[in-house]
DRENFI-968270 format. One record per residue (C-alpha): residue in one letter; residue number from 1; chain; x, y, z. Coordinates in steps of 0.001 Angstrom, whole numbers, plus 500000, padded with zeros to 6 digits. Layout:
+------+-----+-------+--------+--------+--------+
! rest !  nr ! kette !      u !      v !      w !
+------+-----+-------+--------+--------+--------+
!    a ! NUM !     A !      X !      Y !      Z !
...
+------+-----+-------+--------+--------+--------+
END
This chain:
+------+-----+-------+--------+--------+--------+
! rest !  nr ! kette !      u !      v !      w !
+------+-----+-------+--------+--------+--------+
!    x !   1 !     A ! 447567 ! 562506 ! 113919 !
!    x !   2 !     A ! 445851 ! 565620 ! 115291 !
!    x !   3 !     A ! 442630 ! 566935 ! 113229 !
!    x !   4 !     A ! 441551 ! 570929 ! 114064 !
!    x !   5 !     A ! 440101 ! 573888 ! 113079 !
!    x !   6 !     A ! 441719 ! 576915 ! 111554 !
!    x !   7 !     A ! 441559 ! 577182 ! 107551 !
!    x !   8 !     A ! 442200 ! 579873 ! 105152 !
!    x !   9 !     A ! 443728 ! 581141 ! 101557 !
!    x !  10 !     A ! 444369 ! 584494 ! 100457 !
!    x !  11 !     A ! 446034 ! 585811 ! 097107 !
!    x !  12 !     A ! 447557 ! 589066 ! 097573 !
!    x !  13 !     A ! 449861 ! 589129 ! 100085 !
!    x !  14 !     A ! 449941 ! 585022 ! 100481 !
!    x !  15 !     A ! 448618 ! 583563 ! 103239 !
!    x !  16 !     A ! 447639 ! 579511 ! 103285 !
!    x !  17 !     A ! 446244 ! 577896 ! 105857 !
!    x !  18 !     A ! 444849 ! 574164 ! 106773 !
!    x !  19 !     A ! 444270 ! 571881 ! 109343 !
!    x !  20 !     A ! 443582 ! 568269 ! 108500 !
!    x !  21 !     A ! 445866 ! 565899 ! 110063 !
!    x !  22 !     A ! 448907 ! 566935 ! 111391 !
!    x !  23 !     A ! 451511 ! 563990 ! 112099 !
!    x !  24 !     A ! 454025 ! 566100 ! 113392 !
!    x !  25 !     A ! 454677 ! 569275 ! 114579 !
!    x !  26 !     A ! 457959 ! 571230 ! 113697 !
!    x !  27 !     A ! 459522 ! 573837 ! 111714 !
!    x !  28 !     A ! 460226 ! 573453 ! 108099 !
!    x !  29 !     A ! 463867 ! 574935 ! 106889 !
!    x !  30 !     A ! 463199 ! 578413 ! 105598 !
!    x !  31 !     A ! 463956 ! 579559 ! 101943 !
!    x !  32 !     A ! 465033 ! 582746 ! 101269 !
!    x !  33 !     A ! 462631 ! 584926 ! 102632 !
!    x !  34 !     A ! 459386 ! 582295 ! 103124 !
!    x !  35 !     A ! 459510 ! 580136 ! 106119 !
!    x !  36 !     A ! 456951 ! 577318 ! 106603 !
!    x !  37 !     A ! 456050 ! 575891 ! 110023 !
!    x !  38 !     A ! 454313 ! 572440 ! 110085 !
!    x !  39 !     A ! 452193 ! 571311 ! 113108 !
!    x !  40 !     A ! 449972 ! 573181 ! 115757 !
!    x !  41 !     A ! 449169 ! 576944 ! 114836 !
!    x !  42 !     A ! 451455 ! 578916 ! 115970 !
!    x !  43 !     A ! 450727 ! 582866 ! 117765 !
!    x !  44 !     A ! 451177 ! 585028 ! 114334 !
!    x !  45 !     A ! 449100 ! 582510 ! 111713 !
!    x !  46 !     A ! 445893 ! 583825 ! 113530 !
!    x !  47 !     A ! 445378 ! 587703 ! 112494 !
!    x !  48 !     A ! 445510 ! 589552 ! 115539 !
!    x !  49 !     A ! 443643 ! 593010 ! 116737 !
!    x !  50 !     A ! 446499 ! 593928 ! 119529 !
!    x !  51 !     A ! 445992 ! 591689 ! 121948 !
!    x !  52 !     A ! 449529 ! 589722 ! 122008 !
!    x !  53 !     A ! 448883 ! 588344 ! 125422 !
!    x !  54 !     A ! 445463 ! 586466 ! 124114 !
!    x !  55 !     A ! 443963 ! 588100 ! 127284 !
!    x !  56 !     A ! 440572 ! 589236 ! 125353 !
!    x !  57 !     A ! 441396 ! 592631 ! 126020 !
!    x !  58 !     A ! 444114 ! 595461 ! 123920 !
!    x !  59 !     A ! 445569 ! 596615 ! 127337 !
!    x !  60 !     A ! 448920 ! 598174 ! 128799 !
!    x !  61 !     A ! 450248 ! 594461 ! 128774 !
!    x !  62 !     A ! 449871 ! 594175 ! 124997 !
!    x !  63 !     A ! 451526 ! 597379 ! 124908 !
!    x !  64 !     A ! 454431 ! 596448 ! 127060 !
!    x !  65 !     A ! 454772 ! 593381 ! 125593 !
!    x !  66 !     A ! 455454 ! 594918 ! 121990 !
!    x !  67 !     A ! 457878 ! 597818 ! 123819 !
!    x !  68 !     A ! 459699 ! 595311 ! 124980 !
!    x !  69 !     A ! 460175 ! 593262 ! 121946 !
!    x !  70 !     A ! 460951 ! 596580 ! 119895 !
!    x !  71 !     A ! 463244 ! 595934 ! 117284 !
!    x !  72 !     A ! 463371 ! 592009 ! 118022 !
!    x !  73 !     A ! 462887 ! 589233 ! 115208 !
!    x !  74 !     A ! 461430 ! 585738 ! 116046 !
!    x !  75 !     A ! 458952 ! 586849 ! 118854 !
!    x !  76 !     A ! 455856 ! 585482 ! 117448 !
!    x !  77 !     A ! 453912 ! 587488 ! 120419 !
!    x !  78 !     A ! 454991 ! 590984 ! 119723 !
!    x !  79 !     A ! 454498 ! 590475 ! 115837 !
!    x !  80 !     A ! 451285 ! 591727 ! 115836 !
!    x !  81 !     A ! 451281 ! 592014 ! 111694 !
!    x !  82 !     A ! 453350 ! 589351 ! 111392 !
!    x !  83 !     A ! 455923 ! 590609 ! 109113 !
!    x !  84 !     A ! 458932 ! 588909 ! 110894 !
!    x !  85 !     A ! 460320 ! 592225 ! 112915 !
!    x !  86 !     A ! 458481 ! 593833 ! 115818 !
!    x !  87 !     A ! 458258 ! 597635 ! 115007 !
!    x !  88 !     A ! 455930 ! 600553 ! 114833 !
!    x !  89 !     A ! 453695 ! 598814 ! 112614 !
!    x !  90 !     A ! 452944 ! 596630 ! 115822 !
!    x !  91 !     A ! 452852 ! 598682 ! 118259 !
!    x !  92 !     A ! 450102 ! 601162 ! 116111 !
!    x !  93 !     A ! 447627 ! 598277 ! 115734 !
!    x !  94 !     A ! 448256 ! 597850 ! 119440 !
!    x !  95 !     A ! 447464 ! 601873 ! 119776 !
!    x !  96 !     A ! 444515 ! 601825 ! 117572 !
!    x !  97 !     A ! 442479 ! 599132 ! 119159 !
!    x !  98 !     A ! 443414 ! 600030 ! 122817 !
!    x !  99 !     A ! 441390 ! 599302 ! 125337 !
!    x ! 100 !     A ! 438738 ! 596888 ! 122542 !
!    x ! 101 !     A ! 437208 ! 594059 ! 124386 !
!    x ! 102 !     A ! 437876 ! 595499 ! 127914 !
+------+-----+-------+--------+--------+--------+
END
């Protein structure tokens, strides 16, 4: 059983979080349009700034990284909002905050 850090609730646009004990870690079946994942945090759970790579810095990497993905479901990385499709959404956050923590 792993113990750790992250917790959080919202209301309007759900979000849950947690981190008490964790006996496993997988992903849960999704229904309809909700899917839950059990276990270690995963890359979109933590709200991001840009920086996709973790790197500290919004950079041309970042950017790259969400060009690349463009269009693409399932890439945790490049869904910078976390709304399950990698589009412009992401790659304006990655715009706006260019070159923050550099």
């Amino acid at each position: 059983i792993d113990g750790g850090g992250i917790t959080f609730a919202s209301g309007g646009r759900y979000q849950v979080g947690g981190t008490v004990g964790q006996p496993d870690a997988h992903d849960l079946q999704p229904a309809g349009r909700y899917t839950q994942s059990g276990g270690f945090w995963f890359p979109c759970a933590i709200a991001s700034n840009g920086d996709a790579d973790a790197s500290g810095c919004v950079n041309d990497q970042d950017l790259l990284i969400v060009l690349l993905n463009f269009g693409q479901t399932g890439v945790l990385i490049a869904d910078i909002n976390c709304d399950g499709i990698v589009n412009d959404q992401d790659l304006l956050i990655v715009l706006l905050n260019f070159g923050q923590g550099c």
